[in-house]
KOLFIKOL-110800 format. One record per residue (C-alpha): residue number from 1; residue in three letters; x, z, y. Coordinates in nm, 3 decimals. Layout:
# KOLFIKOL-110800
R/NUM/ALA/X/Z/Y
...
# end
This chain:
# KOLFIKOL-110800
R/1/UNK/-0.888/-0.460/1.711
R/2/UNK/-0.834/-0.168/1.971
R/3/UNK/-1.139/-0.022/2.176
R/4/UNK/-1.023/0.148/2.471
R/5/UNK/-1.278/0.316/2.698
R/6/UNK/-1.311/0.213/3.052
R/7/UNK/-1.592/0.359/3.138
R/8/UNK/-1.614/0.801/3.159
R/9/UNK/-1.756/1.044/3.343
R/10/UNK/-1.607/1.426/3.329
R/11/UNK/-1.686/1.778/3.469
R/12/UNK/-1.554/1.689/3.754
R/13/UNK/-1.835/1.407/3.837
R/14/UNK/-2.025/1.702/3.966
R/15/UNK/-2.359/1.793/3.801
R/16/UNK/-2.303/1.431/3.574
R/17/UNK/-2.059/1.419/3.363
R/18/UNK/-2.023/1.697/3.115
R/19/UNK/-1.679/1.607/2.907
R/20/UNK/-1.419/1.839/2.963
R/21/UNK/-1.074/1.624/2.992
R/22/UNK/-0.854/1.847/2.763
R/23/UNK/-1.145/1.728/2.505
R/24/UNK/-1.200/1.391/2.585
R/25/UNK/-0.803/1.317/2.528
R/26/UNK/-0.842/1.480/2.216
R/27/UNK/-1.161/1.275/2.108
R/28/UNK/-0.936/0.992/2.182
R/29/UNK/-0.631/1.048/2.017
R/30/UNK/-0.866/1.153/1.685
R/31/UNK/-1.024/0.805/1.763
R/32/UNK/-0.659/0.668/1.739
R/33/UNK/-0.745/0.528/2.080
R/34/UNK/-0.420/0.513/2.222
R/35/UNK/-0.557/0.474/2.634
R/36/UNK/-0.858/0.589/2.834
R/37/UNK/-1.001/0.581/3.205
R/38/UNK/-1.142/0.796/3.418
R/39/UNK/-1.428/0.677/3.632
R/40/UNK/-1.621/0.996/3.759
R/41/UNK/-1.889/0.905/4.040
R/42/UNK/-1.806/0.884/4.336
R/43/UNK/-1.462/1.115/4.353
R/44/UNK/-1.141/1.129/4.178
R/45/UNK/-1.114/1.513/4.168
R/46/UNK/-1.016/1.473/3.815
R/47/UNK/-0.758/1.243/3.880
R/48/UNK/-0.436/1.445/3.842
R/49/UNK/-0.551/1.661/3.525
R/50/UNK/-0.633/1.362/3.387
R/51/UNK/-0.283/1.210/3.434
R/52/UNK/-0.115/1.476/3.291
R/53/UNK/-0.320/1.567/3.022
R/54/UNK/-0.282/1.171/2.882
R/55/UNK/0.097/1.195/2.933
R/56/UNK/0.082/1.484/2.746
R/57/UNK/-0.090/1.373/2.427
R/58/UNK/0.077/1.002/2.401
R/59/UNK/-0.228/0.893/2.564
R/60/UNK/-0.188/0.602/2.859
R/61/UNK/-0.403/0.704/3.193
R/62/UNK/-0.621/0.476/3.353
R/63/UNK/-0.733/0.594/3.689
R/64/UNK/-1.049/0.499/3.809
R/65/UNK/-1.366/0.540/3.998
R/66/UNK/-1.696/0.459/3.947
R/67/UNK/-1.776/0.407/4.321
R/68/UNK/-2.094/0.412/4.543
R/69/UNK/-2.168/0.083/4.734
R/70/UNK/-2.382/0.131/5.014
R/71/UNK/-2.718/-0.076/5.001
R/72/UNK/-2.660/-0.195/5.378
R/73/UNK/-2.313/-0.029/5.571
R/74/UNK/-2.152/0.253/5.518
R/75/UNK/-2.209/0.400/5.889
R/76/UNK/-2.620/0.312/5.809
R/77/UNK/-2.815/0.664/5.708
R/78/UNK/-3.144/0.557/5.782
R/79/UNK/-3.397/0.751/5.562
R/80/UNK/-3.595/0.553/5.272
R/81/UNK/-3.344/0.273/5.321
R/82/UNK/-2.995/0.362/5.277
R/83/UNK/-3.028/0.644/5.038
R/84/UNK/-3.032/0.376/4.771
R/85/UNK/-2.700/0.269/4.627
R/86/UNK/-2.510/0.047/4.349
R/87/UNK/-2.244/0.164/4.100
R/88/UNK/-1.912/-0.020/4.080
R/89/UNK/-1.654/0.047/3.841
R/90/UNK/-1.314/0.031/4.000
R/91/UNK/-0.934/0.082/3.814
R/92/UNK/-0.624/0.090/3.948
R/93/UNK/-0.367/-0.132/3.849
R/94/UNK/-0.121/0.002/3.973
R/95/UNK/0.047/0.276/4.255
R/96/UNK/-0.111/0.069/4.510
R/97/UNK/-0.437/0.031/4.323
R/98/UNK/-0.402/0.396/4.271
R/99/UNK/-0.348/0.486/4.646
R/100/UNK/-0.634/0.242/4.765
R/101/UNK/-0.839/0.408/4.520
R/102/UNK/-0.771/0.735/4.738
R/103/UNK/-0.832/0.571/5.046
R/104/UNK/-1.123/0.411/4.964
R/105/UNK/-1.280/0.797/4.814
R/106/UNK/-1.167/0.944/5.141
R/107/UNK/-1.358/0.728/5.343
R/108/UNK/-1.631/0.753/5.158
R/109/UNK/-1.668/1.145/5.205
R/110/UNK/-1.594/1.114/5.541
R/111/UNK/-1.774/0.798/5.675
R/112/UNK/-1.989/0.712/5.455
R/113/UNK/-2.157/0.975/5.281
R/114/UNK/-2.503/1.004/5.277
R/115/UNK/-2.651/1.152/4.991
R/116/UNK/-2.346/1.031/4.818
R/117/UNK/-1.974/0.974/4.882
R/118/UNK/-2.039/0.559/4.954
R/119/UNK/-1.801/0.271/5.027
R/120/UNK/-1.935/-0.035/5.144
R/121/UNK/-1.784/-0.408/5.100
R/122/UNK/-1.563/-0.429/5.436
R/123/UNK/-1.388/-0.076/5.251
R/124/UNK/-1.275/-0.274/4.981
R/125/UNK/-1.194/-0.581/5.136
R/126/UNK/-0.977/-0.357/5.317
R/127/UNK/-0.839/-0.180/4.973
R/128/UNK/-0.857/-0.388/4.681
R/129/UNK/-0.490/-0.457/4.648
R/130/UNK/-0.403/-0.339/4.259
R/131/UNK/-0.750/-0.298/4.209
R/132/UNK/-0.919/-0.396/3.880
R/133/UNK/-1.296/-0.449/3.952
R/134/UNK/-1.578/-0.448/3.611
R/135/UNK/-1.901/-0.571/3.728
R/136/UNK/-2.053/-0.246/3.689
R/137/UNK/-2.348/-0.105/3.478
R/138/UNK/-2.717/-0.186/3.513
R/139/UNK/-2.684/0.028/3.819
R/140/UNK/-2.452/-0.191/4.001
R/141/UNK/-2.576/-0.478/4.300
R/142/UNK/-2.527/-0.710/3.967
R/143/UNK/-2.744/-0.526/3.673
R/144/UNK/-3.027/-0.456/3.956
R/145/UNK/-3.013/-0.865/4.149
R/146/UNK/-3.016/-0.919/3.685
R/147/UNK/-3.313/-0.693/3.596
R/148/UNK/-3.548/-0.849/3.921
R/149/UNK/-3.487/-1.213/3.791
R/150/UNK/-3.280/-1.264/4.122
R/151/UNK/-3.000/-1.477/3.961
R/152/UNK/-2.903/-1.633/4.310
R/153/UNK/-2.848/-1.299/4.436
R/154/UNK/-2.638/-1.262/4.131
R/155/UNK/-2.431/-1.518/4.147
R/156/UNK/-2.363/-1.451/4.500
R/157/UNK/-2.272/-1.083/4.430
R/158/UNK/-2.031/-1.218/4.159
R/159/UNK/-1.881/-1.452/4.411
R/160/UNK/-1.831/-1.207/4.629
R/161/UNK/-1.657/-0.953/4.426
R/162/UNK/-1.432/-1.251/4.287
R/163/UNK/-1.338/-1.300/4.661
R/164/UNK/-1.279/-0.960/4.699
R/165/UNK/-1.064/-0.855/4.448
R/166/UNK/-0.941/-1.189/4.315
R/167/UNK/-1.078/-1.381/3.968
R/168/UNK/-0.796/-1.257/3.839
R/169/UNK/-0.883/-0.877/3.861
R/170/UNK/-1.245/-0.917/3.781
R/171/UNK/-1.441/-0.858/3.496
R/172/UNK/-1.810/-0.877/3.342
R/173/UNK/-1.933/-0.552/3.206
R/174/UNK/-2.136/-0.549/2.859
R/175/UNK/-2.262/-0.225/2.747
R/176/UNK/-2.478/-0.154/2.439
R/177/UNK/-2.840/0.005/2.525
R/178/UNK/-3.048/-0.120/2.286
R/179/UNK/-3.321/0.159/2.306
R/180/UNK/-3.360/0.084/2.657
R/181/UNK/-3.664/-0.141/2.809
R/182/UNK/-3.424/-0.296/3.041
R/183/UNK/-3.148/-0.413/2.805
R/184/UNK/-3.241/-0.733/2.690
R/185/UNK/-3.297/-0.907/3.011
R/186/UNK/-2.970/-0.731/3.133
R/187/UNK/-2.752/-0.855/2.886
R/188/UNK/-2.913/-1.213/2.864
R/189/UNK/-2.818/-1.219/3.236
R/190/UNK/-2.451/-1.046/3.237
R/191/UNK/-2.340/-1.306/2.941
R/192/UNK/-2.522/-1.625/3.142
R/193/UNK/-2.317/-1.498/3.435
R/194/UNK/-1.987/-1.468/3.254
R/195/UNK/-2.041/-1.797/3.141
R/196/UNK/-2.118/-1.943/3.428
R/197/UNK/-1.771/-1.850/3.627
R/198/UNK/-1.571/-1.810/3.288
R/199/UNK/-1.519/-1.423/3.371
R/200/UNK/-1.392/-1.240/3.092
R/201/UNK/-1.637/-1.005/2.932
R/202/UNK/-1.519/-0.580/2.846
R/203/UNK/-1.688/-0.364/2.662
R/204/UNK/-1.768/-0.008/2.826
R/205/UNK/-2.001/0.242/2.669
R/206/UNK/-2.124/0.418/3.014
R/207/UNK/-1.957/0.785/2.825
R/208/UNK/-2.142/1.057/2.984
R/209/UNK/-2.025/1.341/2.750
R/210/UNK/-1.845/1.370/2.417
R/211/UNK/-2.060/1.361/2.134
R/212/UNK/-2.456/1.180/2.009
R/213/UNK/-2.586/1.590/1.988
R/214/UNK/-2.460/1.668/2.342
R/215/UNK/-2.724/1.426/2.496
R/216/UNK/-2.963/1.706/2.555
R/217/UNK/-2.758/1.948/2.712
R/218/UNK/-2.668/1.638/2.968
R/219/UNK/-3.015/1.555/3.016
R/220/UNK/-3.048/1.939/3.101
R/221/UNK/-2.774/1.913/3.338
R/222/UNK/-2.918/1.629/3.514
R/223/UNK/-3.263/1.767/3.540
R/224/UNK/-3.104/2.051/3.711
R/225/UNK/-2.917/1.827/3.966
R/226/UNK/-3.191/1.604/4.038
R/227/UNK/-3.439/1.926/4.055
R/228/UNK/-3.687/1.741/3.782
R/229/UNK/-3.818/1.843/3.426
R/230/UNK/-3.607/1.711/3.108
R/231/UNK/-3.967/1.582/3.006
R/232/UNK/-3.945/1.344/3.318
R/233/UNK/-3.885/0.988/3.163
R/234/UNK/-3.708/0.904/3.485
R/235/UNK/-3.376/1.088/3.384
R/236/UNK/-3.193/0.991/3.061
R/237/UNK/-3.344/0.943/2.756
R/238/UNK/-3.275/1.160/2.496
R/239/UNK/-3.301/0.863/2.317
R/240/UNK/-2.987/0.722/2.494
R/241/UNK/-2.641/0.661/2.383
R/242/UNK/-2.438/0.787/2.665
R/243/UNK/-2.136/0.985/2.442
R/244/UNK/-1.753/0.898/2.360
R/245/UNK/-1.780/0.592/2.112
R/246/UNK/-1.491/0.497/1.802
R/247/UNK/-1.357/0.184/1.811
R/248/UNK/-1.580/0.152/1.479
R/249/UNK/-1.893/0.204/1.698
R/250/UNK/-1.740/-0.033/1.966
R/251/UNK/-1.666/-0.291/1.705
R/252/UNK/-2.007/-0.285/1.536
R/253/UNK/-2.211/-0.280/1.904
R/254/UNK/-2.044/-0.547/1.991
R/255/UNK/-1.968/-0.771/1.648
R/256/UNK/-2.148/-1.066/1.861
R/257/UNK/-1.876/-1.064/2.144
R/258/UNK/-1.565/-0.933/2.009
R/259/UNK/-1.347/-1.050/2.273
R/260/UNK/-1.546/-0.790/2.518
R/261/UNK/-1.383/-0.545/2.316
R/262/UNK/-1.013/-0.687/2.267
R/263/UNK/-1.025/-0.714/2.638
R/264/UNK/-1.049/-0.360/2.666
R/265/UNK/-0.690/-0.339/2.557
R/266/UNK/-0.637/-0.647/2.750
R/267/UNK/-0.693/-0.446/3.051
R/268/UNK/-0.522/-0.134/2.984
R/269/UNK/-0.235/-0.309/2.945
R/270/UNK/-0.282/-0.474/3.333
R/271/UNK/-0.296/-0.053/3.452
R/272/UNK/0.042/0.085/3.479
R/273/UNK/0.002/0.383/3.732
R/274/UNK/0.253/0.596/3.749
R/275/UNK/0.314/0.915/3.951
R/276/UNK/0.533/1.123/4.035
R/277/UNK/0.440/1.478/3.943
R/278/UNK/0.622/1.798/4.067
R/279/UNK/0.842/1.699/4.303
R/280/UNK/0.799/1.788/4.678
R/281/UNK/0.757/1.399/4.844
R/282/UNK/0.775/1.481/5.262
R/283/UNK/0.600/1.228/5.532
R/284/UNK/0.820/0.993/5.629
R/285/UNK/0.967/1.109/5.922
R/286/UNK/1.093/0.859/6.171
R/287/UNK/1.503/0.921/6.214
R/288/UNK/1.726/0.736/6.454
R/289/UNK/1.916/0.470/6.316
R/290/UNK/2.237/0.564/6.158
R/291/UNK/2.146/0.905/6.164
R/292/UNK/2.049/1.176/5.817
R/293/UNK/1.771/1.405/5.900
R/294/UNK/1.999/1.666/5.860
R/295/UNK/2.228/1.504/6.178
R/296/UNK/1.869/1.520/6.385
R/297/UNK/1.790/1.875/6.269
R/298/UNK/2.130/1.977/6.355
R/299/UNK/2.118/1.853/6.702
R/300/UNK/1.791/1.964/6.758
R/301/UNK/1.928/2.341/6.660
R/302/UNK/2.218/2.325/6.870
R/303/UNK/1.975/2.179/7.170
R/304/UNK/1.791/2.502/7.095
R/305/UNK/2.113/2.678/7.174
R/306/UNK/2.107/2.609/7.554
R/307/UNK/1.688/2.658/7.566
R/308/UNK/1.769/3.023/7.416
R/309/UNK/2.056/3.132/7.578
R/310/UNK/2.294/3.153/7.290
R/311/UNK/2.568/2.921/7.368
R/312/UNK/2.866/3.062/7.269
R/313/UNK/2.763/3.328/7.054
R/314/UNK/2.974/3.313/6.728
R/315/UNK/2.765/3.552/6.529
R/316/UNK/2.447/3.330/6.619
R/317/UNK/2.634/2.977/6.520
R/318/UNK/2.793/3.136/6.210
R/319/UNK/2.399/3.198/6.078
R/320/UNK/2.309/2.904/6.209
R/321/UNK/2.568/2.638/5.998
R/322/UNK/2.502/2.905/5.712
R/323/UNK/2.133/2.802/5.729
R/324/UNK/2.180/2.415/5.776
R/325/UNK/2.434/2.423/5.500
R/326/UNK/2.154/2.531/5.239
R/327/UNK/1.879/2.354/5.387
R/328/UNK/2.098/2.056/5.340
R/329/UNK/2.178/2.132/5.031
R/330/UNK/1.793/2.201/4.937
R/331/UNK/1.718/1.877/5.055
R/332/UNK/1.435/2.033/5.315
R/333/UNK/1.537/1.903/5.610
R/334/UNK/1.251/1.662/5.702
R/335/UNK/0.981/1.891/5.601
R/336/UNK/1.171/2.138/5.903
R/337/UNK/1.129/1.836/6.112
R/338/UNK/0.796/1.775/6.071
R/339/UNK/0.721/2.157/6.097
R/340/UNK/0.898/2.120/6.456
R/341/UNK/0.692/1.799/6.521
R/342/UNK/0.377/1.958/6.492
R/343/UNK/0.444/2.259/6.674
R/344/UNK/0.615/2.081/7.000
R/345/UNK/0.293/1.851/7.015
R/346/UNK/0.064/2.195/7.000
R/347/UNK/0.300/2.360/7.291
R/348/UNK/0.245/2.038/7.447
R/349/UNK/-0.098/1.983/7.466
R/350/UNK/-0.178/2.387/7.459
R/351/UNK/-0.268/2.445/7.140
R/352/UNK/-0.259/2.803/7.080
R/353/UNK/-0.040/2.813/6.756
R/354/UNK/0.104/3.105/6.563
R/355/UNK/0.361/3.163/6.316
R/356/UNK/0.434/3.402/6.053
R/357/UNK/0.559/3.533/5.724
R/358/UNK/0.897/3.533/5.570
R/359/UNK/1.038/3.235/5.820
R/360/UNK/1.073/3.493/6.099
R/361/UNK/1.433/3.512/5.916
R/362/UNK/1.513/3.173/6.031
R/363/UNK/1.794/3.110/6.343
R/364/UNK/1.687/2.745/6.271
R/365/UNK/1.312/2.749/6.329
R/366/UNK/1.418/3.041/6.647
R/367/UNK/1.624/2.736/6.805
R/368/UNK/1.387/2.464/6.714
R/369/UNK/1.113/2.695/6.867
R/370/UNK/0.888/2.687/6.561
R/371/UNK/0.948/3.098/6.567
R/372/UNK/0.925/3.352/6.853
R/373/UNK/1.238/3.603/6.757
R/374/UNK/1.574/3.596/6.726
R/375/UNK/1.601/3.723/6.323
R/376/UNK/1.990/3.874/6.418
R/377/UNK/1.797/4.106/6.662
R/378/UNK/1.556/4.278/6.390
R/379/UNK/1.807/4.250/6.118
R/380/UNK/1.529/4.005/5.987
R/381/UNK/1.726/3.848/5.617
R/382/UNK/1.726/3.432/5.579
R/383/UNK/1.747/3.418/5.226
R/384/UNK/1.376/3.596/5.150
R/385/UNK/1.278/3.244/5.300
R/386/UNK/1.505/3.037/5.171
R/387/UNK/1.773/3.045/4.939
R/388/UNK/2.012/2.799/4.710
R/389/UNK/1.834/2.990/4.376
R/390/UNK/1.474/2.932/4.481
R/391/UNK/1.282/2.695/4.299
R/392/UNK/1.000/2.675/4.554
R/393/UNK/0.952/2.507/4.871
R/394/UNK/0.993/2.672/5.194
R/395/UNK/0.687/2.785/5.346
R/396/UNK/0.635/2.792/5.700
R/397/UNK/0.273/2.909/5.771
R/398/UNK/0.101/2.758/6.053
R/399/UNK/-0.228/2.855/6.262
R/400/UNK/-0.346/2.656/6.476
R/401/UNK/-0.686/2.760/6.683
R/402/UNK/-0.961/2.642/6.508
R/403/UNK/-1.152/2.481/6.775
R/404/UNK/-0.890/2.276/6.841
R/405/UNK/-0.684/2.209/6.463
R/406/UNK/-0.821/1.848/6.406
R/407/UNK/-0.575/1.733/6.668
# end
């Protein structure tokens, strides 16, 4: 039987989590665990790390999130009302999962945070394609509707999260907190609630840092982030078992429901995210039927021709095809048309813009009037910007007055 954890929180949870993701892949692969997820609260800074860390050491990636559900909407901050929250554990299934993930993170820093980075339930309605939803831990709208005796409430919330994401990518989260007052009832009421709508149960140990004698320093750290005492019962217990579990603990923890732990497998076999990792991916620039980016940046150049007074001037066409030639050949020409994009729309709507560094050397960007001078003039080299042996990216720095850059 393989135990695969679903449910982790790193540094990068931000005062919460205190596993270090170089050392949680290599708790797992000493566990023989061959995938893990990350679910840090509330943001996915970890994300990419993560990835490549797993891909490095054999290990399969599950992205994830352990998101903040507003109590009421996210656009609702009213004091002593919507600074409470639930906890929803979220996966990606796949790109698209992965990308809604994003989206749904985004938003939540932007829109809805308050307190916390929150989502609410029209956010994922609106991103829940190849998303995996777990019930959550006793934190979640569930565990709390559970742990008040509200079972109508939790059968609704159940419903609703079926209807959301689909049966199909919905699951009912067990955990093992024996030590805790709250367990009992929790537990009695997750399992009557799987049964119920014959949702599969998984396993997750809520892993809050690598190893049983870490617990104090991670009680420390969250005294310090919720500005109390490590003697305040109201943070976790020492007593807790919040660390990186074996698939021997998993399987012992859970020797009454084994198929919540099989199911852990189950599901990492359902994620199959996979990115694509240094390689420069441009916006998707809209091009004219039947034309190449490179045929629009070349008319665009030799449009700038007329608009600089240069028709005609061999020595001024011979740089110019010299540049398009390796820019084609780079690949880059996109990236110089959205460069040109967002500079016409400044000059347009007068945004004061400015450009500078090394792609003063360009006769492209001069005609596409991205630059100011005519690089010939000053004796002003192209290849110190770009050239067929460089391995980066061009760079065209942009300012754009502050006042005025959201545009």
């Amino acid at each position: 039987m393989k135990f695969v954890h679903l449910h982790t929180h790193s540094h990068y949870s931000l005062l919460d989590g205190m596993s270090k993701v170089s050392d949680m892949v290599k708790l797992a692969k000493e566990h023989g665990q061959e995938a893990i997820a990350l679910t840090d609260h509330g943001v996915m800074y970890g994300a990419i790390d993560f990835y490549t860390k797993c891909k490095k050491n054999d290990i399969k990636p599950i992205i994830g999130v352990e998101a903040y559900v507003a109590n009421r909407g996210r656009h609702q901050k009213e004091p002593h009302i919507d600074n409470k929250r639930y906890h929803l554990t979220l996966l990606a299934k796949n790109n698209v999962g992965y990308q809604n993930l994003i989206k749904l993170t985004t938003a939540a820093h932007l829109e809805g945070y308050y307190y916390k980075p929150r989502v609410d339930k029209e956010l994922l309605r609106a991103h829940s394609e190849g998303v995996i939803c777990l019930s959550g831990c006793p934190g979640s709208e569930l565990g709390r509707a559970i742990q008040v005796d509200d079972m109508e409430k939790a059968e609704a919330v159940v419903l609703e999260h079926q209807a959301i994401f689909g049966k199909e990518n919905y699951f009912m989260e067990i955990m093992h907190h024996p030590d805790m007052d709250w367990f009992p009832k929790w537990k009695t009421g997750v399992l009557a609630m799987a049964k119920k709508f014959n949702i599969p149960l998984v396993a997750t140990q809520d892993s809050h840092y690598l190893r049983p004698d870490d617990a104090f320093a991670h009680k420390t750290l969250v005294a310090i982030s919720t500005h109390t005492d490590v003697s305040d019962p109201a943070i976790f217990s020492g007593e807790g078992k919040y660390h990186f579990i074996s698939t021997e603990e998993a399987t012992e923890w859970f020797q009454d429901i084994p198929e919540a732990v099989e199911n852990t497998a189950k599901i990492a076999e359902l994620c199959n995210v996979d990115l694509t990792l240094g390689k420069f991916i441009f916006p998707d620039f809209p091009i004219e039927s039947g034309k190449t980016a490179d045929d629009v940046l070349h008319d665009l150049a030799y449009k700038g021709l007329e608009a600089r007074e240069l028709v005609g001037q061999q020595d001024v066409i011979d740089r110019l095809e010299y540049e398009l030639g390796i820019i084609k050949f780079k690949g880059y020409a996109p990236y110089f048309l959205v460069v040109e994009d967002l500079i016409r729309f400044a000059a347009k709507n007068n945004i004061y813009t400015n450009i500078r560094g090394s792609v003063a050397g360009s006769m492209t960007t001069y005609l596409l009037s991205i630059t100011k001078l005519n690089p010939l003039e000053y004796n002003i080299p192209f290849e110190r910007f770009l050239n067929p042996d460089r391995p980066s990216a061009p760079d065209v720095d942009m300012d754009f007055a502050d006042n005025r850059r959201g545009e």
